[in-house]
C-alpha positions in Angstrom: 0.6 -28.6 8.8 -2.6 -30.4 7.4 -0.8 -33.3 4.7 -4.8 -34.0 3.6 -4.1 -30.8 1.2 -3.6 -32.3 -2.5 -2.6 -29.4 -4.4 -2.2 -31.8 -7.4 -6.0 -32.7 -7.1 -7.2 -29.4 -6.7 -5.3 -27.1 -9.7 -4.9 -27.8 -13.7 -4.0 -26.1 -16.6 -6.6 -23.0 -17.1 -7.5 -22.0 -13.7 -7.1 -18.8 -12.3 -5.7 -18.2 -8.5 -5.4 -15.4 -6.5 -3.1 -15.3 -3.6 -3.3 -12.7 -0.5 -0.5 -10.0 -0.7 1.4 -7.7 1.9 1.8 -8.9 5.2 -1.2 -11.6 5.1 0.8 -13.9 2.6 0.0 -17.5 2.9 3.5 -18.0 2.9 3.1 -21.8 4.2 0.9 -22.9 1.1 3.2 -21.1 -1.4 5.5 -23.4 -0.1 4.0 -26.6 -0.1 2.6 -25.3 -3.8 7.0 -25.0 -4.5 7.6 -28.6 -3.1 4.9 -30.0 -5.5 5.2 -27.4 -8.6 4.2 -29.3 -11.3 0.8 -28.2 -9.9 1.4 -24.8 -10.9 1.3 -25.7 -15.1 -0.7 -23.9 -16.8 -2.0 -21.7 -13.6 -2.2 -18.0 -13.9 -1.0 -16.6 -10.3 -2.7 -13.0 -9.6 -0.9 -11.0 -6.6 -0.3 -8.0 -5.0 3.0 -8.1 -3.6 4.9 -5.6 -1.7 9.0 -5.4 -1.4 10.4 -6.6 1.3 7.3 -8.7 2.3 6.6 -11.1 -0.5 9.2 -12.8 -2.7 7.7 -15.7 -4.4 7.4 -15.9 -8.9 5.0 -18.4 -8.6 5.7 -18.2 -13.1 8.7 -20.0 -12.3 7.3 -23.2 -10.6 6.2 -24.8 -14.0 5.7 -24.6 -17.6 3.1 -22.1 -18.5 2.7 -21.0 -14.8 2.1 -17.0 -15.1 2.1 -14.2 -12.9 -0.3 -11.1 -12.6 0.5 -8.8 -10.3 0.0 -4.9 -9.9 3.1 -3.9 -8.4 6.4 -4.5 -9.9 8.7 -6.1 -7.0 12.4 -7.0 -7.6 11.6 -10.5 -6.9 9.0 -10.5 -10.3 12.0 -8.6 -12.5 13.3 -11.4 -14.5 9.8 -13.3 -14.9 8.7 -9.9 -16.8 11.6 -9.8 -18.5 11.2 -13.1 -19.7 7.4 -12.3 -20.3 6.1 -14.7 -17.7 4.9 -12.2 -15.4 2.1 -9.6 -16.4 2.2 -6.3 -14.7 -1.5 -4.6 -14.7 -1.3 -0.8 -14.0 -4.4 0.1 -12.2 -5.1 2.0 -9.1 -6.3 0.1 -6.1 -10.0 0.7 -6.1 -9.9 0.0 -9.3 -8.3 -3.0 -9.0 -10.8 -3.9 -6.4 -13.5 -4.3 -8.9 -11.3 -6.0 -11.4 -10.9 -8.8 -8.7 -14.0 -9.2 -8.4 -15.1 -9.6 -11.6 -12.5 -12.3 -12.0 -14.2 -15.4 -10.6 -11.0 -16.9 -9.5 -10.8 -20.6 -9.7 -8.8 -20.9 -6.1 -8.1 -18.3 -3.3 -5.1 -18.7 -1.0 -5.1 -16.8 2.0 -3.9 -16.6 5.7 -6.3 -16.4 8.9 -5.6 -16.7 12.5 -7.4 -16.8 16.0 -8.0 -13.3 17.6 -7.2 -13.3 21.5 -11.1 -14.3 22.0 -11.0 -17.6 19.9 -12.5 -16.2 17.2 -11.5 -16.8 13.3 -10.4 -13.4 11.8 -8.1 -12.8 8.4 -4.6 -12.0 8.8 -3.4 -8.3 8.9 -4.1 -7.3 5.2 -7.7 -7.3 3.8 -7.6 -4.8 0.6 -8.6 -7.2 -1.8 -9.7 -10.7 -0.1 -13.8 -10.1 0.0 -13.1 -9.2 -3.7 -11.4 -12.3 -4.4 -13.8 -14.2 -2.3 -16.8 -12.8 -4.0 -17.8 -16.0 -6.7 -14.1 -18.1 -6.1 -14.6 -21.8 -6.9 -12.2 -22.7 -3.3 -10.9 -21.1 -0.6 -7.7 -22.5 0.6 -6.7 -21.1 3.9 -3.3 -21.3 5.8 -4.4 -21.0 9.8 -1.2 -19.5 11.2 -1.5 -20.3 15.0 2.5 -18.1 15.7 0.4 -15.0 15.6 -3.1 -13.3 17.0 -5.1 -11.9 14.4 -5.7 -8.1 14.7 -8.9 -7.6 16.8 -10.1 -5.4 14.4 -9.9 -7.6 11.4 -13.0 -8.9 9.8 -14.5 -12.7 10.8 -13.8 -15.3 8.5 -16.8 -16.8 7.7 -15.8 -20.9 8.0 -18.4 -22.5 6.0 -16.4 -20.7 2.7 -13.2 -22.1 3.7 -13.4 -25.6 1.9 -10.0 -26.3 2.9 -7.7 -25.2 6.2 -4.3 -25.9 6.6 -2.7 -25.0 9.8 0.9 -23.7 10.1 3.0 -22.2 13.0 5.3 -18.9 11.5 6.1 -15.9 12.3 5.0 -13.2 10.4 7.3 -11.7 7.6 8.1 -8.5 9.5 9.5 -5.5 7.7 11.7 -3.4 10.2 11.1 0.4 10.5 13.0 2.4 8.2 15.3 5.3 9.8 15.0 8.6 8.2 18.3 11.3 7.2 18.0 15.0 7.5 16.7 15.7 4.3 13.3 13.3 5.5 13.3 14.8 8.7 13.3 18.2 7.0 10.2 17.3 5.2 8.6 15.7 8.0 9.1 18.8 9.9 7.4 20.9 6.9 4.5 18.6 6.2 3.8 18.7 9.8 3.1 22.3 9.8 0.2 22.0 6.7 -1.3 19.3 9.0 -4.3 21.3 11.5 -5.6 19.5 14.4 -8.4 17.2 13.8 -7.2 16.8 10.3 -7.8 12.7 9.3 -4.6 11.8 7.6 -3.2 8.9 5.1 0.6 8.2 4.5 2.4 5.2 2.9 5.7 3.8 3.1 9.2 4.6 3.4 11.6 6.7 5.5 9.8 10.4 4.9 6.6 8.8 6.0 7.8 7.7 9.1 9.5 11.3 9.2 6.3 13.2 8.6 4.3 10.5 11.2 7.4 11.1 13.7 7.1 15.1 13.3 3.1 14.9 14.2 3.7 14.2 17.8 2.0 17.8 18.7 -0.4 17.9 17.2 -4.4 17.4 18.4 -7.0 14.8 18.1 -5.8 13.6 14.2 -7.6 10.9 12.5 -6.3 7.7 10.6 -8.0 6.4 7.1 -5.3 4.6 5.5 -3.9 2.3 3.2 -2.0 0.9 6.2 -0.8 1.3 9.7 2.6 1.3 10.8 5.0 2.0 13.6 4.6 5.7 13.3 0.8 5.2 13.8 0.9 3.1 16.1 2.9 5.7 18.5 1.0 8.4 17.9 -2.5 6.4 19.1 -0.3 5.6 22.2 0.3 9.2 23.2 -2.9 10.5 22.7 -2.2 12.6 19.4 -4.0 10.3 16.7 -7.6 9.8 18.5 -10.0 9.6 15.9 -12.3 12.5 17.7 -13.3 14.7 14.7 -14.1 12.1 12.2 -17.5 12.7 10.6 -17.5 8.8 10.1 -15.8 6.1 11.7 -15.1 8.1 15.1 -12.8 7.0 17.0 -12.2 4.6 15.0 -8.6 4.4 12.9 -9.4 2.7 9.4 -6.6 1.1 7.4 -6.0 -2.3 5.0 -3.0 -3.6 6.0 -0.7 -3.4 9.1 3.2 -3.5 8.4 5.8 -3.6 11.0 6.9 -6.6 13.0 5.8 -8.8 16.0 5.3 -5.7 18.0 3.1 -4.0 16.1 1.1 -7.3 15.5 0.9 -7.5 19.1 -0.7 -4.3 19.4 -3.2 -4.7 16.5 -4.4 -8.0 18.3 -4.8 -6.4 21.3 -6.1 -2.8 20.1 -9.7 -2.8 18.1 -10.2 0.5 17.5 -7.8 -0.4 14.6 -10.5 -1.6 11.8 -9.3 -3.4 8.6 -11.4 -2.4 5.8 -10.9 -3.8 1.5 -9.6 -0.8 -0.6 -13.1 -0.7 -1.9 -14.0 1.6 1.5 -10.4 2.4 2.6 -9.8 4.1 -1.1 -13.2 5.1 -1.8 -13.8 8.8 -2.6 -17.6 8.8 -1.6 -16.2 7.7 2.0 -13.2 9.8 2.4 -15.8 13.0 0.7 -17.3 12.3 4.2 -14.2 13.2 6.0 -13.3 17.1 6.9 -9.7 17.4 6.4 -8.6 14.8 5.1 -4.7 14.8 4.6 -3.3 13.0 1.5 0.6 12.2 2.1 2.2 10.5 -0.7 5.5 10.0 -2.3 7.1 10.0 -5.8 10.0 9.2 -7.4 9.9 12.6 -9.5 7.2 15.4 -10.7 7.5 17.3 -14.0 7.4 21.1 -14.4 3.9 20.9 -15.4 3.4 19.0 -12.3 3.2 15.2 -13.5 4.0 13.2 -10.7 6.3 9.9 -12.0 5.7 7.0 -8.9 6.5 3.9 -10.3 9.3 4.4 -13.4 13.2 4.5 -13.0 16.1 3.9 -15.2 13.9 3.1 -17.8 12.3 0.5 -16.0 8.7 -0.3 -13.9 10.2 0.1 -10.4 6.9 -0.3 -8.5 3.1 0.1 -9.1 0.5 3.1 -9.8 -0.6 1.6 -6.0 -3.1 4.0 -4.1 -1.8 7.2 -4.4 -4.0 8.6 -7.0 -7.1 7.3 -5.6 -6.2 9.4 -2.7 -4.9 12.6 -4.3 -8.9 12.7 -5.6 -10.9 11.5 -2.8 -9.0 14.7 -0.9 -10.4 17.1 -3.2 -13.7 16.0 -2.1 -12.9 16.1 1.2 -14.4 19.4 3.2 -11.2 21.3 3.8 -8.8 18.6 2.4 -5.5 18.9 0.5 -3.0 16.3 -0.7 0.8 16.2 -0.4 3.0 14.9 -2.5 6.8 14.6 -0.5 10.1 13.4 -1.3 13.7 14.6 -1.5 14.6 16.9 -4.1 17.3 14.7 -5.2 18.7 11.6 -5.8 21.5 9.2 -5.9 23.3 11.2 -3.4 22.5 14.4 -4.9 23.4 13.8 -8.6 19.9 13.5 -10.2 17.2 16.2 -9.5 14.0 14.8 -8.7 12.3 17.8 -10.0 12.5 17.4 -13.8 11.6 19.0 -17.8 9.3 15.8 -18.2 8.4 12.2 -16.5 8.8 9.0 -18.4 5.5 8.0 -17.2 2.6 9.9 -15.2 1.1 8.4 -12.2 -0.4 11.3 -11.4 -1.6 13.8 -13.6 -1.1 17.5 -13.5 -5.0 18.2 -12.2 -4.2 15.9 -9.6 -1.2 17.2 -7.8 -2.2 20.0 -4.8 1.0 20.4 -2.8 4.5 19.2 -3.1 7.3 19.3 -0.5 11.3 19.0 -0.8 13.2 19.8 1.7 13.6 23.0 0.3 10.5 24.5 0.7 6.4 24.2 -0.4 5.0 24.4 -4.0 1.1 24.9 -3.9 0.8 24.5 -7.6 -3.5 24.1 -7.0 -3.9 27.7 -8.1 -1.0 27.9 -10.1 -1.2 28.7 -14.5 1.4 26.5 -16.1 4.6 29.1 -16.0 3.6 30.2 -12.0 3.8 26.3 -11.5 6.7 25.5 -13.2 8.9 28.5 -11.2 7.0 27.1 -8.1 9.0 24.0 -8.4 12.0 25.3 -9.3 12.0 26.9 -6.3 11.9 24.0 -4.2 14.5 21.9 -6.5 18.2 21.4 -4.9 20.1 25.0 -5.6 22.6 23.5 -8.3 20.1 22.3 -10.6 17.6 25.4 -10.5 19.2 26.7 -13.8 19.2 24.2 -15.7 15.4 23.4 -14.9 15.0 27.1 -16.0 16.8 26.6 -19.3 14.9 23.2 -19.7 
């Protein structure tokens, strides 16, 4: 690593930072910023982290160090608690063009050579150009463990006022294994999804269900928050080709790539993979452009009126509002397109329904929500009036708790 970098001479008390999120972490400054944080006083931190992938409070290095991020992670818990650590709720494209109307004082991010020598970001771009637009520095870690994905954009090196090279593997985050009940649901979704549909998913084990049920289908598309394992497979054999895309054929659009080394292999080696900010990958007028577009999201619970609850548990923020919504609306303009809202019709080993009276909070509201899937069955709740949607979900609620929903 460069030791020209003086963190000491280049922060102070007022300034606003914004550090990359997701699997493009500058990991190596955050921790030269930790071995010097008195550096951090005064700084407001603004992130957008992702469990599992980042794990830094950067409101704990030094008095009146804060935190802004978007998404709740376990590692920013007690720094909320303690009121160090300001949690925005805001969808991502709108988040976009709050970060770039900040003006932020110092950008950290990560870049890396491609396999051709030249300078690209790291494999997560939703919100850098944004942070970019007007910062004051640009502090880059160059990460020389990994090849940047081919696909990525070019960093431009007259804005980087400051490079700092580092040699780390990337924080990988292991594929997750799905039960029956995902498998279930992977198998149902699979059968709303029509070749040459263009499809989005996002994380977790019935998202790599539903990408792992696809495998017969025709000519899909990707425009995506991210790329994953699941993805990445279906590319390989042939199913996920990009063919029927009004825009962007042939071309698989996405913001981030999660996985491990082997998945960052392939990126670097596969370009038809194109990073693009959340203010294209999230974007309604783009997606409008694309027949069939496929929205597949998750939830922690949906109401009987059909408010979807993503982010609130136990009577605490558990994640963020994220994407989701953004793409639940853009598939309404979408020629032909329909979103999906999946998840397991219980939890906590079946003693909680996830089908419920009301949500704590709404992430998604009632006008928003198309189609949801347990592993009971489909609710198209689109059409539906308010009583037809409510016995719609029962329906597809675990047996033992269909009763008491009807009672509720």
């Amino acid at each position: 690593m460069n030791d020209d970098l003086d963190l000491a001479g280049l922060l102070s008390p007022g300034m606003q930072v914004f550090v990359g999120g997701g699997s493009n972490e500058p990991v190596a400054l955050l921790e030269r910023l930790a071995a010097t944080p008195e550096c951090a006083a005064g700084v407001t931190f603004t992130q957008f982290p992702l469990p599992g992938l980042n794990r830094y409070d950067l409101s704990v290095l030094a008095d009146g160090a804060r935190a802004r991020s978007f998404f709740m992670a376990p590692h920013l818990r007690a720094g909320f608690d303690a009121g160090r650590v300001q949690f925005v709720p805001m969808q991502m494209r709108a988040a976009y063009e709050y970060l770039r109307a900040q003006r932020f004082d110092v950008v950290f991010t990560q870049v890396a050579y491609d396999r051709d020598g030249e300078l690209r970001f790291g494999p997560n771009v939703d919100f850098i150009d944004a942070a970019l637009d007007g910062a004051g520095c640009v502090i880059a870690e160059l990460n020389r463990a990994f090849l940047a994905p081919a696909g990525a954009p070019r960093v431009d090196s007259n804005r980087i006022d400051h490079l700092v090279e580092s040699n780390r593997v990337l924080t990988g985050l292991p594929s997750p294994e799905p039960d029956t009940a995902a498998r279930e649901i992977g198998r149902i979704v699979a059968s709303l999804v029509p070749d040459g549909a263009c499809i989005q998913t996002g994380i977790g084990a019935i998202p790599a269900a539903i990408l792992g049920a696809l495998g017969e289908k025709n000519d899909l598309g990707l425009h995506s928050g991210l790329i994953d394992e699941g993805g990445r497979q279906l590319i390989d054999q042939g199913v996920m080709t990009g063919a029927h895309k009004a825009i962007d054929t042939k071309v698989h659009v996405v913001g981030m790539g999660i996985g491990g080394t082997d998945l960052f292999d392939w990126l670097a080696q596969t370009p038809s993979v194109v990073f693009k900010g959340a203010n294209y990958t999230h974007e309604v007028a783009v997606i409008g452009r694309l027949e069939r577009f496929i929205s597949i999201n998750s939830a922690v619970e949906i109401d009987l009126l059909g408010q979807v609850n993503a982010e609130f548990a136990a009577g605490r923020q558990i994640s963020g509002t994220g994407g989701s919504v953004d793409f639940m609306r853009a598939a309404r303009s979408s020629p032909g397109g329909r979103s999906i809202v999946a998840m397991t019709a219980t939890a906590g080993g079946g003693k909680f329904s996830r089908i419920v009276a009301r949500v704590p909070v709404v992430t998604a509201l009632r006008t928003d929500v198309d189609i949801v899937v347990t592993e009971f069955g489909v609710a198209e709740l689109g059409p539906l009036d308010v009583a037809a949607r409510a016995e719609a979900l029962i329906a597809i609620a675990a047996p033992q708790f269909r009763e008491q929903l009807r009672a509720q």
